[in-house]
C-alpha positions as CSV (number, residue, x, y, z in Angstrom):
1,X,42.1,-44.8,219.9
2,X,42.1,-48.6,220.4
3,X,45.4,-48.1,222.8
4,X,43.1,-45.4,224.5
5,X,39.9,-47.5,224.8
6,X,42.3,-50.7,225.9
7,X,44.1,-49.0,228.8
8,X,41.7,-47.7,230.5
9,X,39.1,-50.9,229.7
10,X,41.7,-52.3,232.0
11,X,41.8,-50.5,234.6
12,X,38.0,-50.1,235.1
13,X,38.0,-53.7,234.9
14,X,39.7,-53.9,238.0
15,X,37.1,-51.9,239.6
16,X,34.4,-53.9,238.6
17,X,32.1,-56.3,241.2
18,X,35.6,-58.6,242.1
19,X,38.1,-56.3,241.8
20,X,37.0,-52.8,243.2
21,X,40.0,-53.4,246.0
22,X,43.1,-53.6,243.4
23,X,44.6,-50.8,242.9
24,X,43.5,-49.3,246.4
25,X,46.2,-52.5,247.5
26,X,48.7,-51.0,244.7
27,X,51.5,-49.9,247.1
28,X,50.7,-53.6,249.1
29,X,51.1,-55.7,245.9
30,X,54.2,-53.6,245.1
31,X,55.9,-54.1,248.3
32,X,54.9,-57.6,248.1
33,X,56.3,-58.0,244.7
34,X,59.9,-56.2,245.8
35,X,59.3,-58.9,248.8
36,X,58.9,-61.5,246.4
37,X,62.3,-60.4,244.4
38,X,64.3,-59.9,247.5
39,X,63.1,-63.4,248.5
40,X,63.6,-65.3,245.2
41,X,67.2,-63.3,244.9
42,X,68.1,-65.1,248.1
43,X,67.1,-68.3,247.6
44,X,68.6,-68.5,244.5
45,X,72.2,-66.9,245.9
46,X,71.9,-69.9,248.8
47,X,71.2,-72.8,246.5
48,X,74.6,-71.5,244.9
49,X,76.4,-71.0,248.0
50,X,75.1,-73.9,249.2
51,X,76.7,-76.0,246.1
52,X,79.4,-74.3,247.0
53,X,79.6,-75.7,250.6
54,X,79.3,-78.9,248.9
55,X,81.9,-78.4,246.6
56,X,84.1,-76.5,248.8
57,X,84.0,-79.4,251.8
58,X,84.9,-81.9,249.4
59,X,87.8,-79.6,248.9
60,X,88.0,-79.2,253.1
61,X,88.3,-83.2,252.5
62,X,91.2,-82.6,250.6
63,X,92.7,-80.0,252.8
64,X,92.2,-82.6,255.5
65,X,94.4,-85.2,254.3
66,X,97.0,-82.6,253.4
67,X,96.8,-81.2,256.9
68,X,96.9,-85.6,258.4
69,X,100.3,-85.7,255.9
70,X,101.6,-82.4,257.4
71,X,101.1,-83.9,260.9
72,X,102.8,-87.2,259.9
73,X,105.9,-85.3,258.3
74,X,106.3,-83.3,261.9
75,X,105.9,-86.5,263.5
76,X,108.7,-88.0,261.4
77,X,110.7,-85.4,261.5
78,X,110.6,-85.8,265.4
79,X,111.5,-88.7,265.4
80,X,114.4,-88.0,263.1
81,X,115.3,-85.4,265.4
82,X,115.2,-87.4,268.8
83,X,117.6,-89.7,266.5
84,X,119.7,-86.7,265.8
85,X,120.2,-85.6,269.6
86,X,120.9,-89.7,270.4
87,X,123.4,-89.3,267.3
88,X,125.5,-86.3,268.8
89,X,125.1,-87.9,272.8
90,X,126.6,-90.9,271.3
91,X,129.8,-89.3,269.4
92,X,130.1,-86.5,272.8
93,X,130.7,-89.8,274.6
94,X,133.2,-90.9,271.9
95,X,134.9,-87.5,271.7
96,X,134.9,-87.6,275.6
97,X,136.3,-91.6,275.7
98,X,139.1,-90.8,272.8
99,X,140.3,-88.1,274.4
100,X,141.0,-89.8,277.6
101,X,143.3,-92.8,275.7
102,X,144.8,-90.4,273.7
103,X,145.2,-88.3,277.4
104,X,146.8,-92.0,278.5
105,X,148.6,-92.2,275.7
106,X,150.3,-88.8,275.9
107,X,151.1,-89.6,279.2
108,X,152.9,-92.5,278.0
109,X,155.4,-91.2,275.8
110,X,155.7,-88.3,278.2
111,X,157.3,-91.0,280.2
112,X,159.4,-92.5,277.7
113,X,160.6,-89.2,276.5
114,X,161.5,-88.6,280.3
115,X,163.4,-91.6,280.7
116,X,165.7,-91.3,277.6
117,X,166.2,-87.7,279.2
118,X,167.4,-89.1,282.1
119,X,169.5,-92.2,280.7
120,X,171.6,-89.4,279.3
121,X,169.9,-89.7,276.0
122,X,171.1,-92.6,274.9
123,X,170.3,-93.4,271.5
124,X,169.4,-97.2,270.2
125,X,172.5,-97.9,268.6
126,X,175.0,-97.1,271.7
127,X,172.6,-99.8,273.3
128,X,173.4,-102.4,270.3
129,X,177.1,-101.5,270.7
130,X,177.6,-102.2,274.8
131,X,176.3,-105.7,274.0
132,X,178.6,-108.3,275.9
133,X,178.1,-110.9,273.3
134,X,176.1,-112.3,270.5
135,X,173.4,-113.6,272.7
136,X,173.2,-109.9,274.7
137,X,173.2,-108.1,270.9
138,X,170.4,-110.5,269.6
139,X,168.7,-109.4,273.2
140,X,169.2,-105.8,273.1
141,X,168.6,-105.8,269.3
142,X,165.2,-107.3,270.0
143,X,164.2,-104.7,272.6
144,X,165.2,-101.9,270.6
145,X,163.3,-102.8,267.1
146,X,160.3,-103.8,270.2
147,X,161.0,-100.3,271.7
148,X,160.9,-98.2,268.4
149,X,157.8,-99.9,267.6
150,X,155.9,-99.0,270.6
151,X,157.4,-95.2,270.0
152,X,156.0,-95.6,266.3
153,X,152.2,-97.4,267.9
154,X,152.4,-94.7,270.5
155,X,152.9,-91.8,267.8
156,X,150.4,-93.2,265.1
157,X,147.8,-93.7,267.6
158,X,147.9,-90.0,269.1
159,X,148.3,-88.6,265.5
160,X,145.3,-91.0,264.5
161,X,143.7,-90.0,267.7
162,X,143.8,-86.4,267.5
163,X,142.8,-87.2,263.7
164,X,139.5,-89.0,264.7
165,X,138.8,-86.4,267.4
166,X,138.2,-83.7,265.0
167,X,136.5,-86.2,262.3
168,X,134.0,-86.8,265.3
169,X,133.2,-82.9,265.7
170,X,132.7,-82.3,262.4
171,X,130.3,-84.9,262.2
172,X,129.1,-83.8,265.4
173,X,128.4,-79.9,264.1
174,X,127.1,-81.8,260.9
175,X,124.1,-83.7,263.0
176,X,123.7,-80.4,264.9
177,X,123.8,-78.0,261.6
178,X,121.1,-80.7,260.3
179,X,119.3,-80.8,263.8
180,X,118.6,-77.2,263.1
181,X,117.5,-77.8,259.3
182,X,114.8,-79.9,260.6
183,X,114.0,-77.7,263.4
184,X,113.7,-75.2,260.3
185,X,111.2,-77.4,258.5
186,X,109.1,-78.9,261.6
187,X,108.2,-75.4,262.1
188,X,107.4,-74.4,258.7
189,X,105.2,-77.6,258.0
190,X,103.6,-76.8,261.4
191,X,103.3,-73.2,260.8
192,X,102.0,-74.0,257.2
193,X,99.4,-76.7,259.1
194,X,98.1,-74.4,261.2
195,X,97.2,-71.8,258.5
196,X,95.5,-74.2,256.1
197,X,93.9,-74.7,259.2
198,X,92.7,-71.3,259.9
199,X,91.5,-70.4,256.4
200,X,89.1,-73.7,256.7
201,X,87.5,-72.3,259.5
202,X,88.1,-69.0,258.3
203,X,86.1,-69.6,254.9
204,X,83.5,-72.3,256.3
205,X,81.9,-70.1,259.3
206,X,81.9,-67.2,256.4
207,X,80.2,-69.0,253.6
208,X,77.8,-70.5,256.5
209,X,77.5,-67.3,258.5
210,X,76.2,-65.7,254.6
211,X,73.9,-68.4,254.1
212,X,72.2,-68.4,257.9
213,X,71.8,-64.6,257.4
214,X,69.9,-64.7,253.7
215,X,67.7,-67.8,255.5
216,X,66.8,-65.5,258.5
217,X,66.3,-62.9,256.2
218,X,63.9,-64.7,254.0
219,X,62.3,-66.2,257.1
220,X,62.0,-62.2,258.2
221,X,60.4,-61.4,254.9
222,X,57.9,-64.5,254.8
223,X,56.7,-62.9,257.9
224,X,56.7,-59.8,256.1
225,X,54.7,-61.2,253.4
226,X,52.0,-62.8,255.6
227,X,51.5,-59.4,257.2
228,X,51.2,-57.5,253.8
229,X,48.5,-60.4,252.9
230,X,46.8,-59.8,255.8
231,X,46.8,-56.3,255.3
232,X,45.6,-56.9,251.4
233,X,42.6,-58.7,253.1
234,X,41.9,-55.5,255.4
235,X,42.2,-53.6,253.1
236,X,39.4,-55.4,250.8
237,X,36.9,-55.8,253.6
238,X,37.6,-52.3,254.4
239,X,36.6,-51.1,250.8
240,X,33.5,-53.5,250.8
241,X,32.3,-52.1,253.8
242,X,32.5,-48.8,252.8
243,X,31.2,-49.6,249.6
244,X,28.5,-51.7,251.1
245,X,28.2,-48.3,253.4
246,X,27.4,-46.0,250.5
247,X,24.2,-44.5,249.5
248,X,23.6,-45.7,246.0
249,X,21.0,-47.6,245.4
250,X,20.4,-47.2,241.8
251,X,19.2,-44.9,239.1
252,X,20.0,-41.4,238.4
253,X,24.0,-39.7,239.2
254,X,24.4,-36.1,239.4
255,X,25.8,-33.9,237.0
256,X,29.8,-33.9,237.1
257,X,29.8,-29.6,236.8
258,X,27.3,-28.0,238.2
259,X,26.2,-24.9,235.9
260,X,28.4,-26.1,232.7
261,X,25.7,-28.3,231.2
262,X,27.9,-27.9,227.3
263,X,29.1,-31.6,225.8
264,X,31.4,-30.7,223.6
265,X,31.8,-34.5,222.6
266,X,29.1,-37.3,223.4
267,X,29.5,-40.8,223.9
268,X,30.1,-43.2,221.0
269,X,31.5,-43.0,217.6
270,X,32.9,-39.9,216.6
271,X,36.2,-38.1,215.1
272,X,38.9,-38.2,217.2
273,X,40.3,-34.9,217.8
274,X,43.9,-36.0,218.3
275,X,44.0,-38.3,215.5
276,X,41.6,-36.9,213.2
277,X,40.9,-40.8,212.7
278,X,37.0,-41.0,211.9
279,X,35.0,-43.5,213.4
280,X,36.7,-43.8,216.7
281,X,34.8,-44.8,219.6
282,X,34.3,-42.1,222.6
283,X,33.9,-44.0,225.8
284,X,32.4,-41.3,227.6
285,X,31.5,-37.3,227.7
286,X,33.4,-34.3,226.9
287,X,32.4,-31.0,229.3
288,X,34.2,-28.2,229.1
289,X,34.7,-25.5,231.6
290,X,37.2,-23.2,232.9
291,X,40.9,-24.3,234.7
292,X,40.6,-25.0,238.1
293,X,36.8,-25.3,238.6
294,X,35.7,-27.9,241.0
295,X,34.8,-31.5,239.6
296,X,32.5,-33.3,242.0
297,X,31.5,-36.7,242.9
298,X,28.5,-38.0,240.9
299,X,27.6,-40.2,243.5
300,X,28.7,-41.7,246.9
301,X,31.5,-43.5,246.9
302,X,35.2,-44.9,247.7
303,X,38.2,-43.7,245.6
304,X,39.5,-46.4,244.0
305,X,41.7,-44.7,241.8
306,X,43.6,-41.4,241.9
307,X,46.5,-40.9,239.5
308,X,48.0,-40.6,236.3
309,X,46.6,-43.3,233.5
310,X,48.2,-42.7,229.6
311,X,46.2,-40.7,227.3
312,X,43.6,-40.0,230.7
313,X,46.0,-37.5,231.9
314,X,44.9,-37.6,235.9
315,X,42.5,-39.8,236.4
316,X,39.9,-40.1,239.1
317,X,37.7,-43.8,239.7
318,X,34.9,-43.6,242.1
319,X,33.7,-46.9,243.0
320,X,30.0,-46.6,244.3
321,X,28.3,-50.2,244.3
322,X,29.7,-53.7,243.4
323,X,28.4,-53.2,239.7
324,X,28.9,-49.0,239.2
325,X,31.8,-47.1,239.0
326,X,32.4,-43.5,237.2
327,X,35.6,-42.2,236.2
328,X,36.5,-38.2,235.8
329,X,39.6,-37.1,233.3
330,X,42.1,-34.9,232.5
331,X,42.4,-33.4,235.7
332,X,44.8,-30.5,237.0
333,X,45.2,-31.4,240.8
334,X,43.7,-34.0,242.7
335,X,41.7,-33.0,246.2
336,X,41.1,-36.8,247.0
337,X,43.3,-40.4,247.5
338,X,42.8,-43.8,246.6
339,X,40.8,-45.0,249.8
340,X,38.8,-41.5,250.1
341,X,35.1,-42.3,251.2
342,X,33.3,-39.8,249.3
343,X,29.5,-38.6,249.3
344,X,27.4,-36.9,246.3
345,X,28.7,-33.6,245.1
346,X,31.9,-33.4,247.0
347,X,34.5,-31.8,245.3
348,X,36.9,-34.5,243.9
349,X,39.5,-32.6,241.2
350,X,40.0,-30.0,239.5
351,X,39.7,-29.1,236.1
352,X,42.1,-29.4,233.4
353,X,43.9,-30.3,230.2
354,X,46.2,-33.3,231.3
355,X,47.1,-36.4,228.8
356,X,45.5,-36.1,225.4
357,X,43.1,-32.9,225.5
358,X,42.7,-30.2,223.0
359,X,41.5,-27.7,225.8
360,X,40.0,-28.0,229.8
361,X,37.5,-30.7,230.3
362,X,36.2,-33.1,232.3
363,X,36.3,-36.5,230.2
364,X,33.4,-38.3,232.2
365,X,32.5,-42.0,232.1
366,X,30.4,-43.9,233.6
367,X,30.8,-48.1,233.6
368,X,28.4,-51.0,234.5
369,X,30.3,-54.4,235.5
370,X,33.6,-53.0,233.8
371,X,32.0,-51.8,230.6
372,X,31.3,-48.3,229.6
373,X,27.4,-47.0,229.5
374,X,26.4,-43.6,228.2
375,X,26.4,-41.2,230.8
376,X,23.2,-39.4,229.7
377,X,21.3,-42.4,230.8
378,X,22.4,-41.9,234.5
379,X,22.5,-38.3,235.1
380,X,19.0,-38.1,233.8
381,X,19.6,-36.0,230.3
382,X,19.0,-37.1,226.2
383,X,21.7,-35.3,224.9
């Protein structure tokens, strides 16, 4: 009974002289509260993602000197390459010079070889032997060993020659096969620039693009949330007004059920007849009468309340001055809202046996300032 008494204390309490308006705001304060969530989500995801801008661009710094290095390796490797094409210019002009002495030289013992044709081929040693004398042999000896030596310079050099020649184009394919190697890697390095590149700008204007949209969001909802105040604000002068409009002015309510005068359970202390717990306190009148019979409005008023509430069942609060209020339980079906401006004896519910009830009733309080009175001394009865 004490759960019972302290849940709906509570919620009568709201409807007392400073809070008649809150739960006619409820679906206000509960899109305000999903407002607040959303907003509070937000901000909390951009303070991370914000860190992680931090974090991430001292990364970006990294990335940046990695990307400088890249660019001075291809710059290097330019250079190296220009080196390379002055390289295999230079040996072309070798390979191009050698080959004209050795052409020259080819030439020259084409000659020779000519000449000895046309002597008759006389060998060396029949020109030793025709010497006239000692002087004339010491002569022709001299020219001979001076002959076969130029034969044996003129040989070397075009074996050396030709030799050299292909030396020189192997190095030459060598500078180009390395040429190529570095053309390899100045366009990996660059390629491998360029992406690093791309996923920095890639991965920036995302994380950025994330963290403008939750910020526009949350500016959205702020908005949102200004309105919703405002419309709290309405919403309470609107309720004063019509509560300031009603035509109670103290004294005697009427009766909840017209022709069904029974209480089957008065106000105060009693034995509850749920619990069987004795001495529990009965915050307002039990009247029975049949399913579905009308329950009307004791007095004008505005709906503050029209729902389900615990051990209540459904639960109608009528809100009539800044001090009164009366609240009807246990309902079947409701035939007003939260907001309803009601006037004396309109129908307001309809009887039944909802939350904890042992048969139909209408559970009927009536509360002065948030705290419960005995009925019978409004509605103009002793017992």
């Amino acid at each position: 009974m004490k759960k019972y008494l302290s849940i709906f204390l509570a919620v009568l309490i709201l409807f007392s002289s400073v809070n008649i308006k809150a739960l006619t705001e409820k679906e206000y304060q509960e899109k305000k509260k999903a407002l607040s969530e959303k907003l509070k989500a937000n901000t909390e995801a951009n303070k991370k993602d914000k860190q992680k801008i931090l974090e991430e661009e001292g990364k970006l710094k990294d990335l940046d000197a990695q990307i400088s290095a890249k660019q001075a390796s291809i710059e290097n490797l330019n250079g190296e390459i220009e080196t390379a094409q002055n390289t295999i210019a230079t040996l072309q002009d070798e390979i191009v010079e050698l080959e004209n002495r050795i052409e020259k030289k080819e030439e020259m013992l084409r000659k020779r070889i000519r000449a000895i044709y046309m002597t008759g081929n006389v060998g060396y040693i029949s020109v030793l032997l025709n010497s006239n004398n000692i002087n004339d042999y010491l002569s022709n000896k001299s020219m001979v060993q001076m002959l076969l030596q130029q034969d044996q310079d003129l040989i070397k050099f075009i074996s050396d020659g030709k030799d050299e020649v292909e030396i020189k184009k192997t190095q030459v394919e060598a500078e180009k096969q390395s040429l190529e190697e570095k053309k390899t890697i100045f366009q990996a390095e660059q390629n491998e620039a360029k992406t690093l590149y791309a996923q920095k700008e890639t991965y920036l204007n995302n994380l950025r693009s994330t963290v403008e949209g939750r910020e526009k969001e949350n500016e959205a909802m702020k908005k949102e949330d200004k309105n919703i105040e405002a419309e709290i604000l309405a919403s309470r002068n609107r309720y004063r007004a019509q509560i300031a409009g009603s035509t109670y002015v103290g004294g005697k309510v009427g009766w909840p059920l017209p022709g069904y005068t029974k209480i089957s359970s008065p106000y105060g202390y009693r034995l509850d007849p749920i619990t069987g717990r004795q001495g529990a306190f009965h915050l307002g009148i039990d009247i029975p009468a049949p399913y579905g019979t009308n329950v009307l409005a004791a007095e004008a008023g505005v709906v503050t309340y029209a729902g389900w509430l615990g051990t209540y069942g459904n639960l109608v609060v009528i809100t009539h001055s800044n001090s009164l209020a009366t609240a009807y339980a246990h309902n079947s079906s409701f035939l007003v809202s939260v907001g309803t401006s009601v006037v004396k004896g309109q129908p307001i519910a309809r009887i039944g046996s909802t939350g904890n009830s042992t048969g139909p009733h209408c559970h009927f309080e009536v509360r002065v300032n948030g705290k419960t009175v005995n009925p019978l001394g409004y509605v103009g009865r002793k017992q």
